[in-house]
C-alpha positions in Angstrom: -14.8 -24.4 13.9 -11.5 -23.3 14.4 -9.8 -20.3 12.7 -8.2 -21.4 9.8 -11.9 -23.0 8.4 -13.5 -19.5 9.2 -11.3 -17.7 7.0 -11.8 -20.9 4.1 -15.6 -20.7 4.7 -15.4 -17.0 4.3 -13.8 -17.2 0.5 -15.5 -15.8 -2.5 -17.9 -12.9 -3.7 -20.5 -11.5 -1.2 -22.8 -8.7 -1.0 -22.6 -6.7 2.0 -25.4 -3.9 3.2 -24.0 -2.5 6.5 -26.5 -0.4 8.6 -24.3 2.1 11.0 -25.8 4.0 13.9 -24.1 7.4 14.7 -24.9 7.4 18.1 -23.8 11.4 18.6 -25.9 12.5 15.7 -28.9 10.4 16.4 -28.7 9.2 12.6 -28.4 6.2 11.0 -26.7 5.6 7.4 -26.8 2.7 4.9 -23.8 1.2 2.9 -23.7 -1.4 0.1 -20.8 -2.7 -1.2 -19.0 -6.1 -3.2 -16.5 -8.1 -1.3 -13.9 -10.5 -2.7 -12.4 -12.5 0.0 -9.1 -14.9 -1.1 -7.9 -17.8 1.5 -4.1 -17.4 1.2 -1.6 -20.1 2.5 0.4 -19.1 5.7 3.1 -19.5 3.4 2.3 -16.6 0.4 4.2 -13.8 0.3 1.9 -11.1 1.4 1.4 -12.9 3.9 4.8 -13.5 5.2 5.9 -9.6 4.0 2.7 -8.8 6.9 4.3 -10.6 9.8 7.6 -9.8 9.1 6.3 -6.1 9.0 5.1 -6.5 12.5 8.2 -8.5 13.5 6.6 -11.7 14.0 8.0 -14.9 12.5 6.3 -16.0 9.5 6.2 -19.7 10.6 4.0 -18.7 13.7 1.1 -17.5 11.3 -1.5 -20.2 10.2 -3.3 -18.6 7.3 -3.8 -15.2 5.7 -6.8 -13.9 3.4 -6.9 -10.9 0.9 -9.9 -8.6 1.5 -11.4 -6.4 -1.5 -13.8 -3.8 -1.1 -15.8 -1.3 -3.7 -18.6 0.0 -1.9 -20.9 3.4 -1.3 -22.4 5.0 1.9 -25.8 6.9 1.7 -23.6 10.0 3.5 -21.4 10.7 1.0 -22.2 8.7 -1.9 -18.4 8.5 -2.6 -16.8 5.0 -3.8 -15.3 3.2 -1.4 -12.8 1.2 -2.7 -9.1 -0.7 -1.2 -8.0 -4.0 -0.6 -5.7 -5.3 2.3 -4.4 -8.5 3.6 -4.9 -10.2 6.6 -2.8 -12.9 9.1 -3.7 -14.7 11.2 -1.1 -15.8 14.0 -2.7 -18.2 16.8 -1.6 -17.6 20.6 1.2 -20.8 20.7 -0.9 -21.8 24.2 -4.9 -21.6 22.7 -4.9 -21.4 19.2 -8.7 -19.9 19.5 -7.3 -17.1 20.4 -4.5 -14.9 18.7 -3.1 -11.8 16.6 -5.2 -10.7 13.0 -2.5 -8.5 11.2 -4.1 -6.4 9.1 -1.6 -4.5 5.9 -4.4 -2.2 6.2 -6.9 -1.3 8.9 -10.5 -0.4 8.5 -11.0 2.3 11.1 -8.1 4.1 10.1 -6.2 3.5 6.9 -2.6 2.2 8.4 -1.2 -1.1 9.0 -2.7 -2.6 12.4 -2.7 -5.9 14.6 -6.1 -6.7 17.1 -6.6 -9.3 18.3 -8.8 -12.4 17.6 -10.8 -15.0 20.0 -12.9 -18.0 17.7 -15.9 -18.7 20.0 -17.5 -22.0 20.9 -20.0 -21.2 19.5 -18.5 -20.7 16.1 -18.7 -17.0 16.5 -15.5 -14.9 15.5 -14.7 -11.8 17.6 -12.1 -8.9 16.7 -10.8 -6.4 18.6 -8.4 -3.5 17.6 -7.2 -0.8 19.5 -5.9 2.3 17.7 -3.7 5.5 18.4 -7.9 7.5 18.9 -10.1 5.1 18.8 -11.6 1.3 19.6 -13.4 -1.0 18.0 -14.8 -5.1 18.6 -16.7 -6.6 15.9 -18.2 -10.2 15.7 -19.1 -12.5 12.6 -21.0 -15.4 12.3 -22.3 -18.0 9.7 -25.9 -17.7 9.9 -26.0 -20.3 6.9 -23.1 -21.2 4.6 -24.2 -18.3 2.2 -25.7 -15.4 4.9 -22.5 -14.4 7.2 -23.6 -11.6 9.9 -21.2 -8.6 12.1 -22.1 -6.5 14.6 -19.6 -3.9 15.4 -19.0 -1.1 17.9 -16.6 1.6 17.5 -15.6 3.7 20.8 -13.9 7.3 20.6 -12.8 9.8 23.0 -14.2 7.9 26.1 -17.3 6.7 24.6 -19.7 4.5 22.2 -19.3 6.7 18.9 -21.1 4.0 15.9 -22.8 0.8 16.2 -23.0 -1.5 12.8 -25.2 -4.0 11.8 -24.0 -6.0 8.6 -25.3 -8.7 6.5 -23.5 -10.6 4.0 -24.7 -13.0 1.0 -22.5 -15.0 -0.9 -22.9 -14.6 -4.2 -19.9 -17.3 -6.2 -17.4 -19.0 -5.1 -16.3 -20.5 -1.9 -17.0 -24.1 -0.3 -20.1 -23.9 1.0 -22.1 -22.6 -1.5 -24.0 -25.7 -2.5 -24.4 -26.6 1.0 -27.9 -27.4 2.0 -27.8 -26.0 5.6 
């Protein structure tokens, strides 16, 4: 699987219930939320307005994906709620490997790039560096409807939140009448 059919398999409405781990509080916390994720073409206009943002030419992108989010944690029982698009710009030498843009990031709420490397083994991995922090996360199909991330976030010289996520599909997207 290459990048471009991750992002089309990822399309539509899932569930998500993310687990995080604290590490420096010893706690645990639980999240829920909806997630709406759109394919876009590496030629639609947010997609474009995000690599010319990070001064990259739109042409070297090879898709893009809106992300919506509306979502509680046990903590704070606030709504968590934003949207942000993503593009995806393959290294010109190994296109398994390459920039994700994001207009907004999820660690800290400004516009970042990370990098991406797809996996033989089908498994996507992300990693952003920002101005404080650090963070690698990996997805993965575990069926066409049950995607899985782990994720690890590192402050101020060390391991500060581990994260544990599953999500179900719940409409739309390709796969869902697959039989896998």
């Amino acid at each position: 699987m290459d990048i471009k059919e991750f992002f089309e398999l990822s399309g539509g409405k899932w569930f998500s219930h993310r687990t995080s781990h604290h590490l420096a509080f010893k706690q645990s916390e639980d999240g829920k939320s909806d997630i709406v994720i759109e394919s876009l073409a590496k030629d639609h206009p947010e997609v474009v307005k995000l690599c010319e943002h990070n001064e990259i030419d739109p042409n070297l992108a090879s898709c893009g994906a809106r992300v919506t989010w509306n979502g509680t944690m046990e903590w704070d029982e606030e709504k968590h709620t934003g949207s942000t698009v993503l593009a995806v710009v393959p290294d010109e030498d190994n296109p398994n490997e390459g920039r994700l843009l994001r207009e907004m990031g999820y660690a800290e709420k400004a516009p970042v790039a990370g990098r991406y490397k797809m996996g033989s083994d089908d498994t996507l991995t992300l990693t952003t560096e920002y101005e404080t922090m650090w963070s690698e996360e990996r997805l993965w199909f575990a069926s066409p409807n049950l995607r899985m991330r782990v994720g690890t976030l590192k402050r101020f010289g060390g391991f500060s939140m581990a994260t544990l996520t599953t999500e179900i599909r719940m409409g739309g997207g390709k796969s869902v009448t697959s039989d896998q």
